[in-house]
C-alpha positions in Angstrom: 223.7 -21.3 -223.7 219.9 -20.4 -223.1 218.5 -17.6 -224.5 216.1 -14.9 -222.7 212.6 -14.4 -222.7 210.2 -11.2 -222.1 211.7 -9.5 -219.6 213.7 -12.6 -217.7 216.8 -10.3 -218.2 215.7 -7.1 -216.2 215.0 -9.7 -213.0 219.2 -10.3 -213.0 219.6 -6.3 -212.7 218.8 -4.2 -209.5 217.7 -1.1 -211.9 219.8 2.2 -211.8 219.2 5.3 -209.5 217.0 7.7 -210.9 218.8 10.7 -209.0 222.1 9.7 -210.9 219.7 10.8 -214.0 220.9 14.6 -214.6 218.6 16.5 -216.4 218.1 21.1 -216.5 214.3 20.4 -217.9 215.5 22.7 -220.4 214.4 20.9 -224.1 217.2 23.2 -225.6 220.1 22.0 -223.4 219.5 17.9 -223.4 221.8 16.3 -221.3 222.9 12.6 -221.7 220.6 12.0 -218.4 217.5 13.2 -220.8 218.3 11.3 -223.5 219.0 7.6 -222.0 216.2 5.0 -221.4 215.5 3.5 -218.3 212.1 1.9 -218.2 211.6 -1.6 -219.5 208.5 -0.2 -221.1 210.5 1.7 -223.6 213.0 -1.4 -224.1 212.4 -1.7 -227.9 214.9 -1.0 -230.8 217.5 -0.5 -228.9 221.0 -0.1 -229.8 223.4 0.2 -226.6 223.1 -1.0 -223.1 224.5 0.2 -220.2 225.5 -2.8 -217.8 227.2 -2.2 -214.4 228.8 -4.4 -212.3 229.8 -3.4 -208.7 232.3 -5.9 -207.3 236.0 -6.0 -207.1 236.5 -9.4 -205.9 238.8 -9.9 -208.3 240.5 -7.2 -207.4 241.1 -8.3 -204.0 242.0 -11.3 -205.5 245.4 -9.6 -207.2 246.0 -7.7 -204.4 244.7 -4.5 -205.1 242.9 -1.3 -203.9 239.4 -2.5 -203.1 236.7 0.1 -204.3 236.4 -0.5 -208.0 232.6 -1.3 -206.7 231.4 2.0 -206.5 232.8 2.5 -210.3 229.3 1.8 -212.0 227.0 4.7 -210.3 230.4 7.5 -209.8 230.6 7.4 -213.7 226.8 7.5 -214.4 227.1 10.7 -212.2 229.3 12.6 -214.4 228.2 10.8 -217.5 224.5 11.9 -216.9 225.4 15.5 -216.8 226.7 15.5 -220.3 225.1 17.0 -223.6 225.5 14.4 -226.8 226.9 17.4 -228.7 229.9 17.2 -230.7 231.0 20.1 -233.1 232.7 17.9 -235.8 230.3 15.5 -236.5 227.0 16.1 -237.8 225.0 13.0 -236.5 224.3 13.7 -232.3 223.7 10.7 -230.0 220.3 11.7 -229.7 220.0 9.2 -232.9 221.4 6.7 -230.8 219.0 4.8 -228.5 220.6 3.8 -225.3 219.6 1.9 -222.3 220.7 1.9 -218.5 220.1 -1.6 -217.1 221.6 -0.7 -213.9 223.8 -2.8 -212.1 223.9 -6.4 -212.4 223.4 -8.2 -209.5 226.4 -10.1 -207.7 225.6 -12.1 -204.9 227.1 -15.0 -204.8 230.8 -16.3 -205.9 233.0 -14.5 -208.3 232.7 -17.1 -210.8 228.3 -17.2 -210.1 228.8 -13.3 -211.1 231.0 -14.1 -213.9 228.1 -16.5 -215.1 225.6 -14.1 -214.7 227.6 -11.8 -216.6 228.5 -13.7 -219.7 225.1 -14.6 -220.4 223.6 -11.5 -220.4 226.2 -10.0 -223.4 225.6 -12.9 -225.3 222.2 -12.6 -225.1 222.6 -8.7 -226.3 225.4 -9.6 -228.7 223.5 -12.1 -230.8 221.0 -9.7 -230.7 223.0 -7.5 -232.1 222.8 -4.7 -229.7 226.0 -3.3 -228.3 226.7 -3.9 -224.7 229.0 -1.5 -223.0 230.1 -3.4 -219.5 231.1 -1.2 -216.6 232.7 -2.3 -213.9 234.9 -3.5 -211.2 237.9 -5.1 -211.7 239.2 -6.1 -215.0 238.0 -9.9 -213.9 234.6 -8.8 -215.8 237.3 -9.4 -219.7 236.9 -12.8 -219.6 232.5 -13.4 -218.6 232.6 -10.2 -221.4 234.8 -12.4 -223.8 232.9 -15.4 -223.7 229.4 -14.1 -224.1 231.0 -12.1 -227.3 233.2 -15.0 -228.5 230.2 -17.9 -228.5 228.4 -15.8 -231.3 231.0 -15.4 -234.0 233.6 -17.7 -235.8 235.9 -15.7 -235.5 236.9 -12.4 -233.8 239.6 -9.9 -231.9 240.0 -9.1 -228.6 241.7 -5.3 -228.1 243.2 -4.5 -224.6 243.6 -0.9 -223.2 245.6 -1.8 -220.3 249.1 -1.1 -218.9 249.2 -4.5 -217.6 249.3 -7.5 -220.3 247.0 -9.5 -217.2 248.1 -13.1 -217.7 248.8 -14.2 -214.6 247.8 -17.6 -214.0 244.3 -18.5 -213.8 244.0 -21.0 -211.2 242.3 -19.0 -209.3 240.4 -16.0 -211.6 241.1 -12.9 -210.3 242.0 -9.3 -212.2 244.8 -9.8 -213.5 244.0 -13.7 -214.7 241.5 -12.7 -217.6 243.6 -12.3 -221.2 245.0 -15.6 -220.1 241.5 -17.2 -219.5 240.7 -16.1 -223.4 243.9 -17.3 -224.3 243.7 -21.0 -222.8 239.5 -21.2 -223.4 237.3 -23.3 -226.1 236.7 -20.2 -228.0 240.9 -18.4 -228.5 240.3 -15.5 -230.5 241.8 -15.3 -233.4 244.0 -12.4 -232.6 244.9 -11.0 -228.9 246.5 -7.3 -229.1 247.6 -5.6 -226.0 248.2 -1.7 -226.4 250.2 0.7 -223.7 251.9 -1.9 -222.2 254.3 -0.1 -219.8 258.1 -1.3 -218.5 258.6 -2.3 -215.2 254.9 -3.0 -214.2 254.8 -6.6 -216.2 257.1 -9.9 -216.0 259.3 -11.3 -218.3 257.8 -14.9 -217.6 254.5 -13.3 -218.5 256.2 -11.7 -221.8 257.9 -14.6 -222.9 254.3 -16.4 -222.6 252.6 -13.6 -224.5 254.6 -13.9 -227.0 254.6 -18.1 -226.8 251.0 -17.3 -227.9 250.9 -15.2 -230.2 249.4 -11.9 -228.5 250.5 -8.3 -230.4 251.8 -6.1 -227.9 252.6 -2.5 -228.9 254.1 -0.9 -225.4 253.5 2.5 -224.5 256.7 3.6 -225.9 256.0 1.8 -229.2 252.7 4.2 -229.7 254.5 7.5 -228.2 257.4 6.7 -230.9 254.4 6.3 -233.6 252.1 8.8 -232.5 248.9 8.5 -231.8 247.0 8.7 -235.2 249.7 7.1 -237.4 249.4 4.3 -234.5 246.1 3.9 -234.9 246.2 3.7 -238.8 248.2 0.8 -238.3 246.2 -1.2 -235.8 243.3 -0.7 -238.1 245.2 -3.0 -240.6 245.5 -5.9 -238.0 241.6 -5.6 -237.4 240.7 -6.1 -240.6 236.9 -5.9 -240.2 236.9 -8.5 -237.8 234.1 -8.9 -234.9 236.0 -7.1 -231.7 235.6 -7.0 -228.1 237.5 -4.0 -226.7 238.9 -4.2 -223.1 239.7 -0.4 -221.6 241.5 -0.7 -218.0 241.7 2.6 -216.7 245.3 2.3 -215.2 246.1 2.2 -218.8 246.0 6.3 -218.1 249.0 8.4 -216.9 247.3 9.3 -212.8 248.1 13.1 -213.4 244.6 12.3 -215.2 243.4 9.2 -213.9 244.4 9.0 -210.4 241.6 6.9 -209.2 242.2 3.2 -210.4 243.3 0.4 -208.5 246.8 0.3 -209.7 248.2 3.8 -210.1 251.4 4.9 -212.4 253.1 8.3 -213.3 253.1 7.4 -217.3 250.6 5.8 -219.5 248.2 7.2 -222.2 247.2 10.5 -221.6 243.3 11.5 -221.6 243.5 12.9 -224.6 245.1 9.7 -226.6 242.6 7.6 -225.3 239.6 9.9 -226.2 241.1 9.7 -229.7 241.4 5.9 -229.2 237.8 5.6 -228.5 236.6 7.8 -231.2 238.3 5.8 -233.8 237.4 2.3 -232.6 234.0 3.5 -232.9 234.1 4.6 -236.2 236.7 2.4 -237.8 236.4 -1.0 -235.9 233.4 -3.8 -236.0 233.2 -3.7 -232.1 230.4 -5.9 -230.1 231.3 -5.1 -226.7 233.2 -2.5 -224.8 234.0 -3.1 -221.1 235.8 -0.5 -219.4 237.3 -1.9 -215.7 239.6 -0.7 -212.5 237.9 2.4 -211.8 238.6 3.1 -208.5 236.2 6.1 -207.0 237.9 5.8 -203.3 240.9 7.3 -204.9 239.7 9.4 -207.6 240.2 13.0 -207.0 237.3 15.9 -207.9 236.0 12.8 -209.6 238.7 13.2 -212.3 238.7 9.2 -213.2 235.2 9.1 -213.4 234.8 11.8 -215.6 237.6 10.7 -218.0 235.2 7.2 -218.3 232.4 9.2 -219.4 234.4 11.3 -221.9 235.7 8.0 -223.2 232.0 6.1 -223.4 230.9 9.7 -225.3 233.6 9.6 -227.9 233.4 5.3 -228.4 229.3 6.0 -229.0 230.0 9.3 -231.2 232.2 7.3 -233.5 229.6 4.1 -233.4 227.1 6.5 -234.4 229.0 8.4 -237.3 230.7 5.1 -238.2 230.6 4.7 -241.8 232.5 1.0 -242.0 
């Protein structure tokens, strides 16, 4: 795969809307708008980037809600109004430096996007910067795996999702993408599938997860658990492997997500999966996070949205603090 040079990247982004840049221009109240980088000028040393990517053909492709498009920009808006404080940690992500790319630009197929797409995290992967992928539909899993996968040996894919997404990939499409890293040149070496939920996956699919070897732990497996002694265990089937972490929104019960393409009355709740991004930032070796199936045409009070930016806040807190 061909490497970038100067500032080739930048000229595959349209760059992000200042206005969606929150700041009070008060140096004793920073908000998350003050703090992220924007300018190529000041792309130096950088540890995270911000990468949109406004499309939900793949999501039309399944059969969804269209609108997963307008995901990239409605969480910058809430995200952007944020401060970087958090009381029980001592390190603040103004010791993080972070930088919006804006949105990635998708003319063309599907499959040109996906292209596009998986070359620009491997590019930031091997050089060891952390990419955090927003998009669209959960299509973007598999462009994300590859440009992750192509720079290690080894590694782990987690997925957030209430769907285990391997329908067949003949034609790639949002629910085709764990399948894609399952049947590709570059298999990880472990798939795990968390918050799987009953009567919203097939049995055929099932019976092929488990064929292949993918670790599912269902919704009711983590409620039975609970949350933390869940998560203790996962951490053992990590083991300090390289991991790319998958979030699908509809993984969240809609009393607080309601604005995803595929809506449910159970899942996680907001407050499990704030705990589940705090601790794969701290505890995991992750080198992507994509976060996918935000819808914004369904969202209400911009509930969804907001939830993603709590999420990104706690994931980057524990990166931060991480002492692995």
């Amino acid at each position: 795969m061909s490497s970038f040079e100067g500032d080739e990247i930048f000229e595959l982004f349209e760059p992000p809307d200042e206005a969606l840049f929150y700041s009070r221009g008060d140096q004793d109240d920073p908000r998350m708008g003050d703090i992220v980088l924007r300018k190529i000028k000041e792309f130096e040393d950088v540890d995270v980037v911000i990468i949109g990517v406004p499309q939900d053909e793949g999501v039309k492709r399944n059969k969804g809600r269209p609108g997963t498009k307008e995901a990239p920009n409605e969480v910058r808006k809430y995200f952007y109004r944020l401060t970087p404080f958090n009381f029980n940690f001592q390190k603040q992500l103004t010791e993080l430096k972070i930088f919006d790319l804006g949105n990635l630009k998708v003319d063309g197929t599907l499959e040109q996007i996906h292209e596009r797409l998986e070359q620009v995290v491997y590019e930031f992967v091997r050089k060891g910067i952390l990419p955090i992928v927003i998009g669209g539909g959960h299509d973007i899993a598999f462009p994300d795996y590859l440009g992750f996968a192509k720079n290690f040996d080894e590694r782990i894919v987690i997925n957030i999702d209430t769907h285990l997404d391997l329908r067949d990939a003949t034609q790639r499409n949002s629910g085709t993408s764990f399948r894609q890293i399952l049947e590709c040149d570059f298999k990880p070496k472990k798939l795990i599938e968390l918050g799987i939920q009953n009567y919203a996956n097939s049995i055929q699919h099932f019976n092929y997860a488990v064929e292949n070897g993918v670790v599912i732990f269902t919704l009711d497996e983590i409620r039975k658990a609970g949350i933390y002694s869940f998560l203790e265990m996962l951490r053992g089937e990590v083991k300090g492997f390289p991991v790319h972490i998958s979030f699908d929104v509809d993984s969240v019960r809609n009393s607080d997500a309601p604005g995803v393409s595929a809506t449910y009355p159970d899942g996680l709740s907001a407050d499990e999966v704030f705990k589940i991004a705090l601790y794969f930032g701290l505890n995991f070796n992750v080198k992507v996070l994509d976060i996918a199936e935000l819808n914004p045409v369904f969202d209400v009070d911009g509930k969804s949205a907001r939830l993603v930016a709590f999420f990104i806040l706690n994931f980057l807190t524990g990166v931060l603090n991480s002492e692995k």
